[in-house]
C-alpha positions in Angstrom: -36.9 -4.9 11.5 -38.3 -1.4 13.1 -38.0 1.2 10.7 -36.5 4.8 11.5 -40.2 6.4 11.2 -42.3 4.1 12.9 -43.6 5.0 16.5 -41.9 3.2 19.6 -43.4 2.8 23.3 -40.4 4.8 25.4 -41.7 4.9 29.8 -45.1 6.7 30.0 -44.4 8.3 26.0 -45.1 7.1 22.5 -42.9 8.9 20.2 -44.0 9.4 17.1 -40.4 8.3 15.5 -36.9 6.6 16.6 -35.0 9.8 15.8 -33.3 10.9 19.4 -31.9 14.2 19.6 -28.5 13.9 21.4 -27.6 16.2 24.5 -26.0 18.4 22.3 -23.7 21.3 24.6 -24.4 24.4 22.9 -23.4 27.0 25.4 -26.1 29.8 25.2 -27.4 30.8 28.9 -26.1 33.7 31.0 -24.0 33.7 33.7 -27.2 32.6 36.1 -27.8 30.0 34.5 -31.7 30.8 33.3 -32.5 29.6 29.8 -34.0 32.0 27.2 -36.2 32.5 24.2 -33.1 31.6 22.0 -33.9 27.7 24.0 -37.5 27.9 23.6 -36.8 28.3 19.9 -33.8 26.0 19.3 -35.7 23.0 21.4 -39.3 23.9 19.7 -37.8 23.9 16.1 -36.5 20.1 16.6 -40.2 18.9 17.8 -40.7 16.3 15.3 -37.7 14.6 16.5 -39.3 11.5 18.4 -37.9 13.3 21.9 -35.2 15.5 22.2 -32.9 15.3 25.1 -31.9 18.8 26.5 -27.9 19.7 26.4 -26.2 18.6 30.4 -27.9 20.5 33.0 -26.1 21.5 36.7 -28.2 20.7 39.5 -26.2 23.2 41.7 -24.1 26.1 40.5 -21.5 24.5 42.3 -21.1 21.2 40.1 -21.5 23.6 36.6 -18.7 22.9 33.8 -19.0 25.4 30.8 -19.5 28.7 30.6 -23.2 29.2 29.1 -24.4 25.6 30.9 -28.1 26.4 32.0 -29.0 25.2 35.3 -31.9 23.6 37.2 -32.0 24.7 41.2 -33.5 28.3 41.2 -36.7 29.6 40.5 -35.4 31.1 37.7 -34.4 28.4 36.0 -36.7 26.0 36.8 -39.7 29.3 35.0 -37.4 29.0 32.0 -37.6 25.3 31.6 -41.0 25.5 31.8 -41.3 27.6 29.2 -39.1 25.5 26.6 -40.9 22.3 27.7 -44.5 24.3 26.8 -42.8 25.7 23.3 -42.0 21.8 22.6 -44.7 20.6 23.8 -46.9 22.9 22.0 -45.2 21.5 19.1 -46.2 18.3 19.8 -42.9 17.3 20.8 -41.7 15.1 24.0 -38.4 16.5 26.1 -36.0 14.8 28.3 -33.5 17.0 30.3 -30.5 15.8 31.1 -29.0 16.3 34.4 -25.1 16.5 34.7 -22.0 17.0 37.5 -19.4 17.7 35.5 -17.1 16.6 38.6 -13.1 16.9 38.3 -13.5 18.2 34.5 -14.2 22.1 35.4 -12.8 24.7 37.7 -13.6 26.8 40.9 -14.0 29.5 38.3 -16.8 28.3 37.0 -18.1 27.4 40.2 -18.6 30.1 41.9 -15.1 29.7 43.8 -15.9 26.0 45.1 -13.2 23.6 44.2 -14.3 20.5 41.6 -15.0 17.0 43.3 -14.2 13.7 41.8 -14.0 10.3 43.3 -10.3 10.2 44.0 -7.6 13.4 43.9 -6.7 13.0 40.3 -6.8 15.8 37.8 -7.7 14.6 34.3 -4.7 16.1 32.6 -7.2 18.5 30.2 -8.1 21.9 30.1 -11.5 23.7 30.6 -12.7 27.4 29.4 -13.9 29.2 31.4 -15.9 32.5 31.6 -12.7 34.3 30.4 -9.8 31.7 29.2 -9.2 28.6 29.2 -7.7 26.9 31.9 -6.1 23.5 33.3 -8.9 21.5 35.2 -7.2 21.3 38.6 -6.5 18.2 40.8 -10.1 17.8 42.3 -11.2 17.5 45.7 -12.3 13.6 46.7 -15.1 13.1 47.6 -15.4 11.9 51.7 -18.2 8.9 51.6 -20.3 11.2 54.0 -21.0 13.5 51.2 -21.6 10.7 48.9 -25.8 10.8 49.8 -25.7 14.9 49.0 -24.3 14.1 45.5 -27.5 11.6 45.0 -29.7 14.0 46.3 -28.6 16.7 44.2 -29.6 14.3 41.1 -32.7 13.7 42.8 -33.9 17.5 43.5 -32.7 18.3 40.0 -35.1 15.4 38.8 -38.0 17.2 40.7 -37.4 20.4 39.0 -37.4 19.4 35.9 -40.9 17.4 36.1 -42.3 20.2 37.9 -40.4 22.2 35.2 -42.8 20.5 32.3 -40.1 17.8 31.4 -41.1 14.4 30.3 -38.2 12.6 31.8 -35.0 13.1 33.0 -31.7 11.2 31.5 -29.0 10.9 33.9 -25.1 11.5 32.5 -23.6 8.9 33.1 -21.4 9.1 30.1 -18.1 11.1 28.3 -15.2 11.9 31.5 -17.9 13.6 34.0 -18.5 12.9 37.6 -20.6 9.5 37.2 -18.2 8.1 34.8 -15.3 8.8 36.9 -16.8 7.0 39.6 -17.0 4.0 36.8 -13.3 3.9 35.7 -11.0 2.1 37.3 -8.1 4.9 36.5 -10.0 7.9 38.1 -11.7 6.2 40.8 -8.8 4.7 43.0 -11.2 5.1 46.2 -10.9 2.1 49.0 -14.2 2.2 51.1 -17.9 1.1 49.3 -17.3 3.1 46.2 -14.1 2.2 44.8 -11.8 -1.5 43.4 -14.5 -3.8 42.3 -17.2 -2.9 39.3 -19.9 -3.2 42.0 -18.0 -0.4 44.2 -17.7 1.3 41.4 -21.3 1.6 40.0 -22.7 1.9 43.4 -23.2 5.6 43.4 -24.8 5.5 39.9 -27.2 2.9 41.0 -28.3 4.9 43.9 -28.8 7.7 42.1 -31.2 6.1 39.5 -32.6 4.3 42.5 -33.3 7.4 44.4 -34.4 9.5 40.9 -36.8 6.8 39.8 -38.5 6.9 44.0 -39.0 10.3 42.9 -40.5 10.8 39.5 -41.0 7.1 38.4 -38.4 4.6 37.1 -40.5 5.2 33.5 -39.6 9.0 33.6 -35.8 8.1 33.8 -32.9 7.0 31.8 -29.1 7.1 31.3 -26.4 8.0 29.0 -23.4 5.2 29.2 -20.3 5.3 27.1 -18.1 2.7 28.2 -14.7 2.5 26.5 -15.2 6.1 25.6 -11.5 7.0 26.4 -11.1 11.0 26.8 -11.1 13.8 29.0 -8.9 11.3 31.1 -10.8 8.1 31.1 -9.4 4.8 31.0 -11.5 2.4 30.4 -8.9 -0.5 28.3 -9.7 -4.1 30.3 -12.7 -5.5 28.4 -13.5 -8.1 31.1 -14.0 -5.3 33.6 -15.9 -3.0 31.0 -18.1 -5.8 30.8 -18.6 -6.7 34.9 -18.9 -2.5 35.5 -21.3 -1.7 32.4 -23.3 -4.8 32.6 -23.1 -5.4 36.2 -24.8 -2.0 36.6 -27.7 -2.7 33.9 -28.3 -6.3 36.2 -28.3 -4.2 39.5 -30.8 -1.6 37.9 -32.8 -4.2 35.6 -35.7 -4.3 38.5 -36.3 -0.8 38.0 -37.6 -0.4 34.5 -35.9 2.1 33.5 -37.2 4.5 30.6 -34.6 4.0 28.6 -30.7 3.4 28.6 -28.6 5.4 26.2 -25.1 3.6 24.9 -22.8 5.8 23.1 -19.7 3.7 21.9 -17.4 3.9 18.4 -18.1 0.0 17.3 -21.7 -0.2 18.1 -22.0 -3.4 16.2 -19.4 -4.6 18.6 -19.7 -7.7 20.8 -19.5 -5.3 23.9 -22.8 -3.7 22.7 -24.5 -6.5 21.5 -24.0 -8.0 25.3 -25.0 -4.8 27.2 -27.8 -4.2 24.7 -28.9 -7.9 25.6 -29.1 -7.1 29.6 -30.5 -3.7 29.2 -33.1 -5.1 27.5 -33.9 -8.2 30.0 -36.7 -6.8 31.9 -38.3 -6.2 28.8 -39.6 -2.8 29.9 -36.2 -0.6 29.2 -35.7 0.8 25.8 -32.2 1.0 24.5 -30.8 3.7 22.2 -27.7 4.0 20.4 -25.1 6.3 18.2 -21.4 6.0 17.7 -20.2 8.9 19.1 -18.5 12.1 18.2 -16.1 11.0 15.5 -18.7 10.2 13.0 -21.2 12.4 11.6 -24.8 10.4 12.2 -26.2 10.5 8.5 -29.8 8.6 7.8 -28.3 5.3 6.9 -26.1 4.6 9.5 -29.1 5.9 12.2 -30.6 2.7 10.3 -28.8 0.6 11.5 -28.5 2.0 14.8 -32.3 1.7 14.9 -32.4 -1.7 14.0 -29.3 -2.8 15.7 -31.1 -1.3 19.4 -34.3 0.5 19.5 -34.1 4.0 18.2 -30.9 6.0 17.0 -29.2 9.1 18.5 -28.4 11.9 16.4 -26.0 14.5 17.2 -24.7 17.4 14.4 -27.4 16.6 12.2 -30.4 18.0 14.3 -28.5 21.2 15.1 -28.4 21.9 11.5 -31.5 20.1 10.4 -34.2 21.3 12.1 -36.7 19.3 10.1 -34.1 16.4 9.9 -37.6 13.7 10.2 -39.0 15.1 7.4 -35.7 15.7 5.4 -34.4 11.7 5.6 -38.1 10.3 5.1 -38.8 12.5 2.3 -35.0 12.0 0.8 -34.7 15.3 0.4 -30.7 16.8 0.8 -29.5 17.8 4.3 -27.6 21.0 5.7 -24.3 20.6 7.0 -23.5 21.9 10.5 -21.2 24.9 11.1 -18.9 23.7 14.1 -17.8 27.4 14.7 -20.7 28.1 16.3 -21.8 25.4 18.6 -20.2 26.9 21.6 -20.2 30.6 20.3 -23.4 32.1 22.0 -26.5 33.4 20.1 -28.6 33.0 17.1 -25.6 32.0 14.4 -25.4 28.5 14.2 -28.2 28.1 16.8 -31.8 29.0 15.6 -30.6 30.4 12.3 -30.9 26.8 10.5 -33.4 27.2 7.6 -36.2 25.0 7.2 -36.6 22.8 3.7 -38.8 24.9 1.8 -39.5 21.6 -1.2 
């Protein structure tokens, strides 16, 4: 039984702990997209986390859903990514970005006046802020199958850029109501040609996407976030047999690839579900698997235990923003900080790099 704090071979890294730091949206770059010292430092004070995975990131300003997202496409941002991966990796850290379309779930607002895409003409039903209010997501475009190889290339240049950006890895979202998971449901993907009915239709984009990332930057340099069954921001996802055949089928399609790790968020982790896509993720006995239970429960040291044990390492979530020694903290028993949910979206210092340090 691995323990919390010992090391764990994860692609081309050893990290020094099975700690994970979630992709956490925290909503603090301009307008352009270009993160800032306030990143260098919020990323650089979490270091001894055994890798931290970097809030979603838009490949295009076109696909970006929050205001304050940071981006990955200009020169601009591609300089300031390189300098948070040198502040973490000056402190001895590893960094994964990871690299997000946020798909039907935002508005033309936000991108730059270009309408949202989704597999199939279906609005989500929720409501996205925007730069000033917050708004309805609107019925999305659907996506022709001619565009289909410019989405995968847009995962794929925003894979580039954030190796030649410093990263360690990239992990793809595949997870929580945005584009890829659309494409995975069987209520917001009612598409008829290659890429819609069946679970292989369905996961076929996603596999060509990791397929085309990992030609790229090398299958041990990628990963991705699932959450199957993970019912919001308009997902369906209610027929167990096809959760199964889409989720599992998918890991099977990719297993030859080797994948750095695969990330499975999911409220019953110690389900049967998990337990069986746990099993095939881990078949070519190269891909690591991590695991956390998602946003209705706050992470604390024993339960990442038992996620630890349960898969390979544990994904942490509120905790790290408001611990950012948390490593230290749980091995040394010492008590932890609670987060202030006011400010994880509010911009700025409060909430962000303003999180003390245990000083026992």
């Amino acid at each position: 039984m691995s323990s919390l704090f010992d090391s764990l071979e994860v692609g081309r890294l050893t990290l020094p702990n099975r700690i994970i730091m979630a992709p956490l949206t925290r909503s603090r770059a301009g307008r352009d997209g270009v993160p800032t010292s306030l990143h260098e430092t919020y990323y650089s004070q979490r270091a001894s986390l055994g890798l931290i995975v970097t809030e979603g990131v838009f490949p295009t300003v076109s696909r970006r859903t929050f205001p304050g997202q940071p981006g990955i496409d200009t020169a601009e941002q591609i300089a300031g990514w390189r300098r948070v991966a040198d502040a973490v990796h000056d402190a001895d850290g590893h960094i994964f970005m990871q690299v997000m379309n946020g798909g039907r779930l935002s508005h033309a607002s936000l991108q730059e006046g270009t309408q949202p895409v989704a597999p199939s003409a279906v609005a989500s039903g929720t409501a996205v802020r925007d730069f000033e209010s917050r708004k309805d997501c609107p019925v999305p475009r659907a996506l022709d199958t001619a565009e289909l190889p410019g989405i995968v290339d847009e995962f794929r240049r925003a894979a580039r850029n954030a190796i030649d950006a410093g990263m360690d890895g990239v992990e793809i979202h595949g997870a929580n109501g945005y584009l890829l998971h659309q494409f995975l449901a069987p209520n917001s993907n009612l598409r008829n040609d290659a890429y819609g009915g069946s679970p292989e239709n369905r996961f076929r984009l996603v596999e060509e996407i990791l397929r085309a990332v990992s030609d790229e930057i090398g299958a041990d340099r990628v990963a991705i976030r699932l959450s199957p069954q993970n019912n919001i921001q308009g997902i369906e996802e209610l027929d167990e047999a096809d959760v199964l055949a889409t989720y599992g089928g998918l890991l099977r399609a990719t297993a030859d690839l080797g994948l750095a790790y695969v990330s499975i968020m999911h409220a019953e982790p110690a389900g049967e579900l998990v337990a069986e896509l746990i099993a095939r993720a881990r078949e070519n006995g190269r891909t690591r698997v991590f695991l956390n239970s998602g946003f209705g429960q706050l992470t604390d040291h024993d339960a990442a235990e038992r996620l630890s044990q349960q898969a390979d390492a544990a994904v942490v979530g509120r905790l790290a923003i408001s611990n950012p020694d948390l490593v230290r903290r749980w091995k040394e028993g010492l008590p932890v900080a609670a987060p202030d949910e006011s400010t994880f979206y509010t911009g700025g210092e409060k909430g962000y790099t303003d999180y003390p340090f245990c000083t026992r």
